[in-house]
N, CA, C and O of each residue as an XYZ file, in Angstrom:
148
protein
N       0.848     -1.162      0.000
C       0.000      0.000      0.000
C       0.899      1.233      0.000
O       1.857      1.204      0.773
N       0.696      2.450     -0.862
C       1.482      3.579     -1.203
C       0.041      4.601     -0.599
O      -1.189      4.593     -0.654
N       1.134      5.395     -0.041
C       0.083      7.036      0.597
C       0.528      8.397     -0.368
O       1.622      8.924     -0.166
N      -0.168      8.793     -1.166
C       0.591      9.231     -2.058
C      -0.768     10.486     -2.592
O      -1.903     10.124     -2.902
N      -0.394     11.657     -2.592
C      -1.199     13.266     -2.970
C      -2.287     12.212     -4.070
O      -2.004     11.309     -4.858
N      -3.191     12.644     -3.791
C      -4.389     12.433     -5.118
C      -3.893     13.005     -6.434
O      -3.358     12.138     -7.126
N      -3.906     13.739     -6.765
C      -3.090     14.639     -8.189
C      -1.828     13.262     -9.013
O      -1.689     12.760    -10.128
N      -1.300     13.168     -7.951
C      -0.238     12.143     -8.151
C      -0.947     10.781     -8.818
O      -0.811     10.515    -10.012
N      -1.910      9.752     -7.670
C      -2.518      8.859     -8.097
C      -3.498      9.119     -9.223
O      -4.007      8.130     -9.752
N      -3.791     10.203     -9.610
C      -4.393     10.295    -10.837
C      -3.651     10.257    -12.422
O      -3.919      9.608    -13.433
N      -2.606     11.269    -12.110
C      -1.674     11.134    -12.978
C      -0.824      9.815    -12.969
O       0.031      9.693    -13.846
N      -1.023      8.650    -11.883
C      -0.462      7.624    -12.425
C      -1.308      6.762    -12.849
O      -0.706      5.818    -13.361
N      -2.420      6.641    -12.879
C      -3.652      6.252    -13.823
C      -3.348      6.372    -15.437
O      -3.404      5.456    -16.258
N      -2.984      7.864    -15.686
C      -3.019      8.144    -16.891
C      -1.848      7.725    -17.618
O      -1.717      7.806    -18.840
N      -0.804      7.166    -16.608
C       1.130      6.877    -17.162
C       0.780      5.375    -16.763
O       1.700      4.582    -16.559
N      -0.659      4.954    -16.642
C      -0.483      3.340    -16.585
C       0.361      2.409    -15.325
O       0.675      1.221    -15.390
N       0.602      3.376    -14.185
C       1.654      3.114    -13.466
C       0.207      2.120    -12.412
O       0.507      0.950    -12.178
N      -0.834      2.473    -12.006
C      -1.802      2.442    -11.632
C      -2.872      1.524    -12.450
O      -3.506      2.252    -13.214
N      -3.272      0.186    -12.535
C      -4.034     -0.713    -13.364
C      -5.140     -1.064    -12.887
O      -6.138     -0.916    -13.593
N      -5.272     -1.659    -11.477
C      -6.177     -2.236    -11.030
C      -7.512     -1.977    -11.256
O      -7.712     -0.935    -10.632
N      -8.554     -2.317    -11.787
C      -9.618     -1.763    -11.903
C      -9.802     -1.028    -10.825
O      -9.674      0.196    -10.812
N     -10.314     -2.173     -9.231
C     -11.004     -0.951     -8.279
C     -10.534     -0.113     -7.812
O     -11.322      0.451     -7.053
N      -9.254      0.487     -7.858
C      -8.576      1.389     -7.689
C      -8.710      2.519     -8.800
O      -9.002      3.685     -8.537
N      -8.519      2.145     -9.769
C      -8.792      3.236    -11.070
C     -10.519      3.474    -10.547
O     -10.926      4.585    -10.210
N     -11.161      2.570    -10.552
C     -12.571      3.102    -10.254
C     -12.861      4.089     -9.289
O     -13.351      5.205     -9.460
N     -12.374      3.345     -7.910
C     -12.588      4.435     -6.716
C     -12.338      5.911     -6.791
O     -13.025      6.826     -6.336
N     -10.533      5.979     -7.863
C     -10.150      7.116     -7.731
C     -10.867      8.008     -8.601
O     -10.987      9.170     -8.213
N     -11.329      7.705     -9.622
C     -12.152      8.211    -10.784
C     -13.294      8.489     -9.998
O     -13.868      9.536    -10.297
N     -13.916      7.633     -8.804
C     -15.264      8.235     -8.269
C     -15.300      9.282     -7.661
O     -16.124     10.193     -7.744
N     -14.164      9.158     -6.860
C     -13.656     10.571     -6.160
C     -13.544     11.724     -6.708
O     -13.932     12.802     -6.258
N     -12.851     11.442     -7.981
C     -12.653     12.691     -8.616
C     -13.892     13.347     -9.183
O     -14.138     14.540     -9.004
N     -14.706     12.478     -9.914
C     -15.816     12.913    -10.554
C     -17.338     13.323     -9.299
O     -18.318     14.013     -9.576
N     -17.085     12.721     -8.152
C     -18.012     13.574     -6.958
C     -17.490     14.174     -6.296
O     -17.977     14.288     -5.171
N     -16.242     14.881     -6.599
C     -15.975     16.516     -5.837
C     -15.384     15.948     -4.421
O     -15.168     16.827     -3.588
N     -15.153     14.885     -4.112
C     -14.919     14.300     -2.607
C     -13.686     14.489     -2.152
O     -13.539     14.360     -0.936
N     -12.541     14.822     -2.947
C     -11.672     15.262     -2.596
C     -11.042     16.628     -3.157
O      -9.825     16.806     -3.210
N     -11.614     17.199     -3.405
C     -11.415     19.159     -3.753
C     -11.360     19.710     -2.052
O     -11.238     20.908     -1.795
């Protein structure tokens, strides 16, 4: 398990560094309901 800025785990979504579905999911949920702004 990595603790790591949101901005970061998003941008490693997009560099593929990041695969797992429920992880890409969760973080994508977050982002898209404002839950972490």
């Amino acid at each position: 398990m990595l603790e790591l800025p949101f901005s970061q785990a998003l941008e490693m979504i997009k560099t593929g560094e990041i695969r797992d579905g429920k992880t890409v999911l969760l973080l994508n949920y977050l982002q898209t309901s404002h839950l972490m702004d």
